[in-house]
C-alpha positions as CSV (number, residue, x, y, z in Angstrom):
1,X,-146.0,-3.8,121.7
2,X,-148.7,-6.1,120.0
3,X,-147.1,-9.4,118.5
4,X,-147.6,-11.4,115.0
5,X,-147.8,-14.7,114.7
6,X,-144.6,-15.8,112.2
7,X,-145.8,-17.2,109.0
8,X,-144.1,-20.6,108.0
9,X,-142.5,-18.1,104.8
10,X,-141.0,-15.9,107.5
11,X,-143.5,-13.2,106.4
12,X,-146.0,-11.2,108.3
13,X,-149.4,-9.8,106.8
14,X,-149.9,-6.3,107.4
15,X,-152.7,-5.8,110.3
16,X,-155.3,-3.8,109.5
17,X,-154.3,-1.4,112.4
18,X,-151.2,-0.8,110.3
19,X,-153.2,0.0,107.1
20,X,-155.3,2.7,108.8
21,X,-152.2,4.5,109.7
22,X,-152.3,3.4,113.4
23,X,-149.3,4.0,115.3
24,X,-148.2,0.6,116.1
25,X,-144.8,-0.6,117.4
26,X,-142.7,-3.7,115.5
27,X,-139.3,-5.7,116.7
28,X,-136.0,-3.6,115.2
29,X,-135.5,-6.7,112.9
30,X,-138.2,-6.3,110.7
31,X,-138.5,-5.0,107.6
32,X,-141.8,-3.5,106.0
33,X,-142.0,-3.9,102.1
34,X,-144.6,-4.5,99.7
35,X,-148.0,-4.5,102.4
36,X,-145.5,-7.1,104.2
37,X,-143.2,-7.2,107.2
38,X,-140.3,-9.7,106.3
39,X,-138.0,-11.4,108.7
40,X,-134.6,-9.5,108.0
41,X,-131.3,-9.4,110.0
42,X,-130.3,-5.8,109.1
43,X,-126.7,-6.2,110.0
44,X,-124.8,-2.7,110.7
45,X,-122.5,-1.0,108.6
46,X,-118.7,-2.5,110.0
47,X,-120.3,-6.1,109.8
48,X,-121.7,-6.0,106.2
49,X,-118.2,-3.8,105.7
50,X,-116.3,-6.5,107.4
51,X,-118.4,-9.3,105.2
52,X,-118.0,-7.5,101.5
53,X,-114.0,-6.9,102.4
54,X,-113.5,-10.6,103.1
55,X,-115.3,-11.4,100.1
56,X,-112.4,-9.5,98.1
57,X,-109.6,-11.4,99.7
58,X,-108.6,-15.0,99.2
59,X,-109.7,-17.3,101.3
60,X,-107.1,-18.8,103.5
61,X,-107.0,-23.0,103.8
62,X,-106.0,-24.0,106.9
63,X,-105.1,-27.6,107.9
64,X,-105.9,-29.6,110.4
65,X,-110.0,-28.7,110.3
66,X,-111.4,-32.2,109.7
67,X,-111.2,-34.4,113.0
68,X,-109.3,-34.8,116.2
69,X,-106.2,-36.9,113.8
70,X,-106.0,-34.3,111.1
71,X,-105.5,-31.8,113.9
72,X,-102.7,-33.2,115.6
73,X,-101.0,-34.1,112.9
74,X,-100.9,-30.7,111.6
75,X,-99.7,-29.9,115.1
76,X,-97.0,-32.1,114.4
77,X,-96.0,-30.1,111.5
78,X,-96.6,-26.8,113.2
79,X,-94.0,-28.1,115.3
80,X,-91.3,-27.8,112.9
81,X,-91.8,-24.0,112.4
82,X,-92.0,-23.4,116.3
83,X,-88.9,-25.7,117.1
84,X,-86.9,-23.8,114.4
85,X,-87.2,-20.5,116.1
86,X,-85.3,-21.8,119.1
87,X,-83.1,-24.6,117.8
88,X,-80.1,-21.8,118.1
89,X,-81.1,-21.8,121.8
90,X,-81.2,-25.2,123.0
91,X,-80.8,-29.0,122.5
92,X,-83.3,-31.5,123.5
93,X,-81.0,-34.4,123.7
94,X,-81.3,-36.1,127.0
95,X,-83.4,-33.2,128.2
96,X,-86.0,-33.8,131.2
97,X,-88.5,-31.1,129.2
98,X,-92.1,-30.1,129.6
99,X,-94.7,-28.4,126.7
100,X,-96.8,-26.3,128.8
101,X,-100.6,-25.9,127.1
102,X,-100.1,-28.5,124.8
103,X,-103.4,-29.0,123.6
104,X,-104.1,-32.0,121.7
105,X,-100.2,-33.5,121.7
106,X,-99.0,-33.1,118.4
107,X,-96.2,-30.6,119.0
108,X,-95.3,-32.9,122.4
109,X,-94.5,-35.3,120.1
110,X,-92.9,-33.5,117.2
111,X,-90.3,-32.5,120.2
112,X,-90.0,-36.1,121.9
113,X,-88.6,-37.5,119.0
114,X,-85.6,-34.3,119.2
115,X,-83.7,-37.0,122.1
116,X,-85.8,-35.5,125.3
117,X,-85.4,-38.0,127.8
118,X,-88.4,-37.1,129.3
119,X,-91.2,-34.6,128.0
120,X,-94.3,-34.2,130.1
121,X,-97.1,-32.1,128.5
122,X,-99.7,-30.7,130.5
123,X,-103.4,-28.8,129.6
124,X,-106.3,-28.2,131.5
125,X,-108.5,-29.9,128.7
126,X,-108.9,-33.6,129.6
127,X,-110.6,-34.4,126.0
128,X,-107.1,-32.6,124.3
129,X,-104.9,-34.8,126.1
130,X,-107.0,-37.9,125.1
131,X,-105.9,-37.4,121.6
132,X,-103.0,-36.6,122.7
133,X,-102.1,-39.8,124.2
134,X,-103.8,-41.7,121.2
135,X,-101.5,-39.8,118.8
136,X,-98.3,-40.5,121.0
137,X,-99.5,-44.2,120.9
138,X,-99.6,-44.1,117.4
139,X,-96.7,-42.7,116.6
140,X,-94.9,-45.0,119.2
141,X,-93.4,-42.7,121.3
142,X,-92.4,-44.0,124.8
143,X,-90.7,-41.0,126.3
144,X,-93.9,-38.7,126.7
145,X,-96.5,-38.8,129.4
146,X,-99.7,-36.5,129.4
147,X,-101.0,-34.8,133.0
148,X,-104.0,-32.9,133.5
149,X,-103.5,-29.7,135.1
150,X,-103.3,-26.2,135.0
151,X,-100.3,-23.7,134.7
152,X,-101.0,-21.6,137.8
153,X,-100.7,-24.5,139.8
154,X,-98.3,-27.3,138.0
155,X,-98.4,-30.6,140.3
156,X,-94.4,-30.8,139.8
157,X,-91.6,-30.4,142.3
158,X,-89.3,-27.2,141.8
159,X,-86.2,-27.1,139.7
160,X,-87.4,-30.3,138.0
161,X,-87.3,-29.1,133.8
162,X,-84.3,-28.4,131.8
163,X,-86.3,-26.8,129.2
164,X,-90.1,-25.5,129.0
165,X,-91.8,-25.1,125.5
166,X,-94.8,-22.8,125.3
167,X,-95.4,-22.6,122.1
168,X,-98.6,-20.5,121.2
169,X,-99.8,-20.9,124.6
170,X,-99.6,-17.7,126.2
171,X,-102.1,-15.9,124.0
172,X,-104.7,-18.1,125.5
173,X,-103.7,-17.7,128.9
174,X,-106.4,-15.6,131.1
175,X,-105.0,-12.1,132.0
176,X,-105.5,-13.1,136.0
177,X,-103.6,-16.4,135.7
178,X,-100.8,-15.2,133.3
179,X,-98.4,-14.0,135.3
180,X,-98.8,-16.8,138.0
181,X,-98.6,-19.5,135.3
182,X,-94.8,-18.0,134.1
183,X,-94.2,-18.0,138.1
184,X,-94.7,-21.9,138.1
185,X,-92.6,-21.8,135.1
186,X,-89.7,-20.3,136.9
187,X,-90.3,-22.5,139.9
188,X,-90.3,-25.8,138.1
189,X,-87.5,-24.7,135.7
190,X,-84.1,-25.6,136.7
191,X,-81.6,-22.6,137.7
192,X,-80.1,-22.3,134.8
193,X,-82.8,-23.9,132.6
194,X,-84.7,-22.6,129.3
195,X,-88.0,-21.7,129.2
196,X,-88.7,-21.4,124.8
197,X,-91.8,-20.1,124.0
198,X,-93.3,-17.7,121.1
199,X,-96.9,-16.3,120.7
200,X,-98.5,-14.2,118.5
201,X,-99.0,-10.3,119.8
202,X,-102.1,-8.5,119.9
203,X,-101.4,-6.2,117.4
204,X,-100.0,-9.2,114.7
205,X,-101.9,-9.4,111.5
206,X,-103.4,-13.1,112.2
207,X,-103.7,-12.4,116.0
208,X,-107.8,-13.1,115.9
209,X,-107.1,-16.9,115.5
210,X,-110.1,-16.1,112.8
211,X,-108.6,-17.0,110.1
212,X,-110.9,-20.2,109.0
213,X,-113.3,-17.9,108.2
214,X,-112.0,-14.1,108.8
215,X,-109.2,-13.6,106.5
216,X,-108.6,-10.2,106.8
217,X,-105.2,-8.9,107.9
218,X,-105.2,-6.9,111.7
219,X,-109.1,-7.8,111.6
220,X,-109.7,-7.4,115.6
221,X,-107.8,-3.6,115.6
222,X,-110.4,-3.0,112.6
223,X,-113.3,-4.4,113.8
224,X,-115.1,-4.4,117.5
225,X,-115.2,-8.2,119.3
226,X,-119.0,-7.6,118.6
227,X,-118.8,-6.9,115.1
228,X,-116.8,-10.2,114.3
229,X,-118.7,-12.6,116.8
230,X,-121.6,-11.6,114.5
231,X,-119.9,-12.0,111.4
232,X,-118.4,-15.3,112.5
233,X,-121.6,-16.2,113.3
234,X,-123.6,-15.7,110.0
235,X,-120.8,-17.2,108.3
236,X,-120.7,-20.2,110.6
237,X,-124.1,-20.5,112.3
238,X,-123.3,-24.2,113.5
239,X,-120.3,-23.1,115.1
240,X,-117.4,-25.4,114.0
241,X,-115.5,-26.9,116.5
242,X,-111.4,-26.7,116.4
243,X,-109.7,-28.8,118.5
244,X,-112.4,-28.8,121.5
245,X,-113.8,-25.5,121.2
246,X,-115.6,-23.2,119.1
247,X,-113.6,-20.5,117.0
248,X,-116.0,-18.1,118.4
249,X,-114.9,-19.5,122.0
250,X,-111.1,-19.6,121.0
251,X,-111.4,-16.0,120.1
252,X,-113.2,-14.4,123.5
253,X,-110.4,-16.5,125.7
254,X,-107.8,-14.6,124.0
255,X,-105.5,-12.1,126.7
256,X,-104.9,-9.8,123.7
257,X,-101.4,-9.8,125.3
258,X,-99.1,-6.9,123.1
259,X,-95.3,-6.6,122.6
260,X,-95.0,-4.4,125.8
261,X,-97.0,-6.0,128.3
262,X,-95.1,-9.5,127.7
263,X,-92.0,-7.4,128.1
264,X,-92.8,-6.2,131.6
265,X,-93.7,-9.1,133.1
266,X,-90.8,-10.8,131.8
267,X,-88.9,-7.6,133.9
268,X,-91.1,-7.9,136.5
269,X,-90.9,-11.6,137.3
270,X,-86.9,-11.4,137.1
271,X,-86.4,-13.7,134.2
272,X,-82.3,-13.4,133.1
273,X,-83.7,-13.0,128.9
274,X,-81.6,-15.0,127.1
275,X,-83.3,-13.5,124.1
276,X,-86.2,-11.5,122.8
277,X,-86.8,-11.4,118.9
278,X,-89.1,-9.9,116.5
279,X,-90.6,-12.8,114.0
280,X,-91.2,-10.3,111.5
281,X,-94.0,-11.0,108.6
282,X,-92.4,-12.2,105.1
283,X,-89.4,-12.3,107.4
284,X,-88.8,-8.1,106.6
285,X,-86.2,-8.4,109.7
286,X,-85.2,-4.8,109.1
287,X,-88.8,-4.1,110.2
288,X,-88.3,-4.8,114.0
289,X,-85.8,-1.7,113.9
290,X,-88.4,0.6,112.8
291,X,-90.9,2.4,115.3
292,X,-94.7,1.7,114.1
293,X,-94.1,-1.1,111.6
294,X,-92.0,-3.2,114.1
295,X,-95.7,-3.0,116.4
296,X,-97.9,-4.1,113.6
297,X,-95.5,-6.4,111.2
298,X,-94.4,-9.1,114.4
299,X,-95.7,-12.1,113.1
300,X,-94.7,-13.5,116.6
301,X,-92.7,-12.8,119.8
302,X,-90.1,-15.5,120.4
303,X,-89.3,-15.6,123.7
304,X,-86.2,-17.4,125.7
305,X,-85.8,-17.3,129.2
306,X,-84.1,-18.0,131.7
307,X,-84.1,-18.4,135.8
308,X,-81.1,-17.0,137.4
309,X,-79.3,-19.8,139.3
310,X,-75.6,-21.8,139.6
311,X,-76.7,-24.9,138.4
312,X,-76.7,-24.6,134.2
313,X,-77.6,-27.2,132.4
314,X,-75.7,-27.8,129.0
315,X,-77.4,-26.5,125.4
């Protein structure tokens, strides 16, 4: 294939080959017009699709976007919504308790001010739990610590929690480590203990984590992982950073985890399920009853579990 040198206009001139009606071979992403080849990025059908319906739909404003601080403090706030779906379940107050994946702190801290005793949170990102601590300091909260670590293999003694938060963790949890991180759970949970946690399913309308940019409802059942990496990317060519990572980056890691995996490996791992609900979306709870719509309307899974044991520590 003969090459052009790119003009400083992102145009090429026409050879004189071309003009004679040679047959001559070009890149796919140019675009002859006018005695001129222009630079063009034809985009396929689903992305300009994807592109024109999320210029028809209000863009959503999501908090937390401008710097590490603004971040965990809208953790912080987060925190209320995640704490309320358990509350009925459990009480902090004098609890030994440990926030698995807890990113940059701000939920850690939301729940050490609930009475914990103790409440160790632990992620495998080093520059999270830098804020983290910072944000603890701030706030001055002396009953948290913050350990480096991962879940598959938690540097804690057995039977040493009362309670174990993992609050939108799970989703971001590697399908080859999942089910050993929720063993570690079990084994550091006491017999008896709580385990809270509640995730967004595959199949839930903001699942993508895309929303920033991506605001169309069920967008990743619509759209290929291809198709919206490239959209993504044309809207965001500098590739903001959220928390530590890219959106781009936060999107590949997800397990894409449904409804009915989660619920085998709960089965499978021998969890006693203290309960199971349906967070439905604009809280139609009559939905979870209904075959289809109970799939695609779960805003999130709200998990509590327990490990099977005589010792039971008092909620």
């Amino acid at each position: 294939m003969k090459e052009w040198q790119v003009q400083m206009d992102g145009r090429y001139w026409l050879p004189e080959e071309l003009k004679e009606g040679k047959n001559l071979q070009f890149p796919t992403n140019l675009w002859i017009r006018n005695n001129s080849i222009s630079l063009n990025w034809i985009m396929r059908v689903p992305e300009r699709f994807c592109l024109f319906l999320n210029k028809c739909l209000p863009k959503l404003k999501v908090s937390g976007r401008e710097s590490f601080q603004s971040y965990c403090n809208a953790q912080y706030r987060w925190a209320q919504t995640s704490y309320a779906l358990h509350s009925k379940y459990l009480d902090l107050e004098g609890k030994i308790v440990l926030d698995a994946g807890c990113g940059m702190g701000g939920k850690t801290t939301f729940y050490a001010e609930k009475g914990c005793k103790l409440i160790i949170g632990i992620d495998i990102a080093e520059n999270s739990l830098e804020s983290a601590r910072a944000f603890a300091k701030e706030k001055q909260i002396q009953n948290v610590e913050f350990i480096h670590g991962s879940l598959d293999s938690m540097p804690f003694e057995s039977d040493k929690f009362d309670v174990i938060i993992m609050n939108d963790a799970i989703e971001h949890i590697s399908r080859p480590i999942l089910i050993k991180a929720l063993e570690e759970c079990k084994r550091v949970i006491k017999p008896g203990g709580r385990i809270c946690l509640e995730f967004p399913p595959w199949s839930s309308f903001d699942a993508s984590h895309l929303y920033d940019y991506i605001n169309i409802p069920w967008c990743q059942l619509f759209f290929s992982q291809k198709t919206l990496i490239n959209v993504m990317k044309s809207m965001n060519p500098n590739q903001e950073v959220v928390g530590i990572s890219s959106l781009i980056e936060q999107y590949q890691e997800l397990n894409r985890i449904t409804i009915k995996e989660f619920k085998g490996i709960v089965k499978k791992l021998r969890f006693n399920v203290v309960a199971i609900d349906l967070n439905m979306v604009f809280n139609l709870k009559f939905f979870k009853y209904i075959p289809i719509l109970n799939k695609y309307w779960t805003r999130r899974v709200v998990g509590v579990l327990s490990k099977p044991g005589l010792i039971t520590p008092q909620f």
